[in-house]
C-alpha positions, 0 to 999 in steps of 0.5 A: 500500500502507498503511503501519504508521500508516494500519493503526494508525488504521483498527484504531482506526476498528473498535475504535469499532463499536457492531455487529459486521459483516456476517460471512457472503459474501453480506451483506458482498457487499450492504454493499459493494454499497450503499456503491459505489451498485449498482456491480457493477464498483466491489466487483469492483475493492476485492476484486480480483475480476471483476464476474462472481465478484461477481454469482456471490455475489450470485445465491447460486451461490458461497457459500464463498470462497477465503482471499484473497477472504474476507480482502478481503471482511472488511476491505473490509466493515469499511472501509465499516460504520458511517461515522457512529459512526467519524466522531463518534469521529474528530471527537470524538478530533480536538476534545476527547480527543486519541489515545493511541499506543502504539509501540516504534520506533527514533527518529532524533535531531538535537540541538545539539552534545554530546547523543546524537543515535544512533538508539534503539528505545523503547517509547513510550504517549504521548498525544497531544493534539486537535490531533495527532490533527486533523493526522493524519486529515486527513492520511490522508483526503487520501491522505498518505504513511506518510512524511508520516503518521510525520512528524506522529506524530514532531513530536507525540511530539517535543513532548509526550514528548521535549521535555515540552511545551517544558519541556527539550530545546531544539532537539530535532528526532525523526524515526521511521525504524523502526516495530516496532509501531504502535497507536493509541486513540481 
């Protein structure tokens, strides 16, 4: 299951469409279908359907499906639509423009004796540079954790919020242990 991070970056991946998506059953059926090169058995599995609901759409038998289907069907379609636009976005987020997260999360200090270090929820917009964001995609292509991914997030608002780029707060380490929110820009 994905967690609030991995979410966050893939809404961001859609917001850089220069299309919208297939919307009807039977084209979002073919755009799957061209990803997975043919395979009836591999669309049947990202949907959690048989192949044989598969080829029913495909043949044009079933034409309206159920809630669950649709939601799958629109937010695997969505995955696969316009790879090369998400990867010039992603490698120009990761080289040159950086990300902006927005988030309220509760925040875990450590902190040298005599500061707080209680948790606290805050409402953060930071932006994050190319570095962070390089360290975050590359985390989630290779199938991180949310954990792992909450960790390069901390690190990055620890450095550029907490500790404004090494200006304060000497020692300061944040962890992220609470997500109410999470959204990301590219």
């Amino acid at each position: 299951m994905a967690g609030d991070i991995d979410n966050a970056l893939e809404r961001a991946d859609t917001e850089q469409f220069t299309r919208r998506p297939p919307v009807t059953p039977l084209a979002q059926m073919r755009l799957l279908m061209k990803a997975e090169k043919g395979s009836t058995k591999a669309v049947a599995g990202r949907l959690g359907v048989t192949q044989r609901t598969v080829e029913r759409y495909l043949t044009g038998q079933r034409k309206r499906p159920r809630a669950a289907l649709r939601d799958a069907l629109v937010r695997e379609a969505a995955k696969v639509w316009q790879p090369g636009v998400r990867r010039q976005a992603r490698k120009r987020a990761a080289t040159s423009t950086g990300i902006t997260i927005e988030t309220r999360a509760r925040f875990g200090y450590t902190a040298p004796v005599g500061t707080s270090d209680d948790p606290r929820e805050r409402r953060l917009t930071v932006h994050l540079p190319p570095a962070y964001a390089a360290r975050l995609f590359e985390a989630q292509q290779q199938g991180a954790g949310d954990q792992q991914l909450r960790g390069i997030v901390a690190e990055g608002l620890q450095d550029v919020y907490f500790q404004d780029n090494g200006q304060r707060a000497q020692g300061l380490e944040v962890e992220i242990t609470d997500i109410a929110y999470f959204d990301v820009k590219f």
